[in-house]
C-alpha positions, 0 to 999 in steps of 0.5 A: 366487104360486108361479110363477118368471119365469125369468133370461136364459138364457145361450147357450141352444141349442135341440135336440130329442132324435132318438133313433128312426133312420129305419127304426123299423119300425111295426106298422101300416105295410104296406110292400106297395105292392100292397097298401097299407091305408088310414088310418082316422080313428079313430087311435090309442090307447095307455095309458103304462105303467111298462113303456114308454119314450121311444121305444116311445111316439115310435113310435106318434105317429110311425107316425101320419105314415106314408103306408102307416100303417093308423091315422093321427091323432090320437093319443091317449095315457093317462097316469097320474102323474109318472113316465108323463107325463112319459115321455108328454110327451118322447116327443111331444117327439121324435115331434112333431118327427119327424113335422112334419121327416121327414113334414111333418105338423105336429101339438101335444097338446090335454091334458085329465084323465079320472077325476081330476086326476091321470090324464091324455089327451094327445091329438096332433091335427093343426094346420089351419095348418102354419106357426103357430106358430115355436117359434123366436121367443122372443116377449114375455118376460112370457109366458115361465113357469119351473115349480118344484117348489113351482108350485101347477097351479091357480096356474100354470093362472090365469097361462097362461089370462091370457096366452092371454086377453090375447095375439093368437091364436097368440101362445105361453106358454112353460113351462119344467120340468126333472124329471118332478115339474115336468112333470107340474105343468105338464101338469095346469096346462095341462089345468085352463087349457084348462078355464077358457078352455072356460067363456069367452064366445068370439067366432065367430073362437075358436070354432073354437080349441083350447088345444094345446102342443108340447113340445120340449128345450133345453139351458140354463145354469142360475145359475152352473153351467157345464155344460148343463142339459137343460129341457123347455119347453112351447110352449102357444097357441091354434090350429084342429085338424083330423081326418086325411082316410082316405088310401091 
C-alpha cells in the first residue's frame, strides 16, 4: 500500500499564502452604488490554462465573495493535468481563505472527473454551516495521510473513503502533498473517493452530504532538514452545500 502515514512534525506553523492585496480590482464588480448589478445563481466558470497563475485564478473565486460581484458561487473550475491542477488547487488555497477572513463566506471545493481521469471540475460551493469545520484542530492521527509520488489515487481514494465511512460526520481526513505531481494524485484520489461514497446506501441524515476539501498551506520540517518546507494539506470531510441566494 503506497500511502505514507506521516512522522510528527516538528513546529509545524500554519500559513496560507495571501498573496492578492485588498483592492484586486474584479471584472464583474460594479463599483457604481447607484447602479449596483445583481449576483445571479449560475456562477462562475473558468478553464485553467498554461497561461494562468495563482493569482488570476484566486481572483475569480474571490470576486465571487464580493457584494457588488455580478456572478456569485459557485465557482467552477476546469482543470487539465499536474501543472493546472495544482495551479487550481493553490489558488482556492488562497481564495478560499479570502473569501471566509475578508468576507465571511465560507466555501470548500466538491471535485469531480469530466472526460477522463485526468481532467478534472473543481467546483467551490458555499457551506450551509460556516463554523464546521476547524482546520485548526489536528484531529485523530489515523486520519492524517502524507502522499508521495509513488501514491496509487485509486489506493489512497479507498483509504480516504474508509475514514469518511468510519468517522462522525464532519470529522476531516487530511492530505498532505508537496509538488504538483503529488497534488494532482491527491485530487483525483478525492475525486474517485467521492465516487465510492455516491454508490453507498446513505441514511436520511447523509443524504444531504457532499465530499468536499478545503486546501490551505503549512510550513514543515521534513526529516532532518533544517529549513521549512512548504506542503499543501487537503483538509476533506463531508458537509451540506448550498446555492448563493440572488443578492443585490
Amino acid at each position: 500500500m503506497n500511502i505514507e502515514e506521516p512522522k510528527t512534525l516538528s513546529n509545524t506553523v500554519y500559513v496560507v499564502d495571501l498573496n492578492l492585496g485588498k483592492n484586486d480590482s474584479d471584472p464583474d464588480v460594479d463599483n457604481n452604488d447607484n447602479n449596483k448589478r445583481r449576483k445571479t445563481t449560475n456562477g462562475r466558470v473558468k478553464w485553467v490554462g498554461g497561461q494562468d497563475d495563482t493569482s488570476s485564478v484566486s481572483r475569480v473565486i474571490v470576486g465571487a465573495a464580493m457584494e457588488d460581484a455580478v456572478k456569485g458561487f459557485p465557482v467552477t473550475l476546469h482543470a487539465k493535468y499536474d501543472k493546472n491542477v495544482n495551479t487550481t488547487l493553490k489558488a482556492c488555497a488562497s481564495g478560499l481563505a479570502r473569501c471566509a477572513n475578508e468576507y465571511d463566506k465560507h466555501a470548500a471545493m466538491e471535485l469531480t472527473f469530466r472526460e477522463n481521469r485526468n481532467e478534472l471540475t473543481i467546483t467551490c460551493r458555499l457551506l450551509a454551516d460556516p463554523s464546521a469545520p476547524c482546520l485548526d484542530d489536528d484531529g485523530m492521527e489515523e486520519n492524517n495521510l502524507t502522499v508521495s509520488k509513488t501514491t496509487e489515487y485509486k489506493t489512497l481514494a479507498g483509504a480516504i473513503a474508509g475514514r469518511v465511512r468510519e468517522s462522525p460526520a464532519g470529522t476531516l481526513v487530511r492530505i498532505s502533498a508537496v509538488g504538483r505531481e503529488c497534488v494532482f494524485i491527491a485530487a483525483r484520489a478525492i475525486a474517485t473517493c467521492a465516487q465510492y461514497l455516491n454508490s453507498d446506501d446513505k441514511n436520511e441524515d447523509d443524504e444531504n452530504l457532499t465530499l468536499v476539501a478545503v486546501p490551505h498551506f503549512k510550513k514543515v520540517k521534513l526529516g532532518k532538514r533544517e529549513d521549512f518546507t512548504n506542503v499543501m494539506e487537503i483538509c476533506v470531510f463531508q458537509a451540506e452545500t448550498v446555492e448563493e441566494e440572488e443578492g443585490g
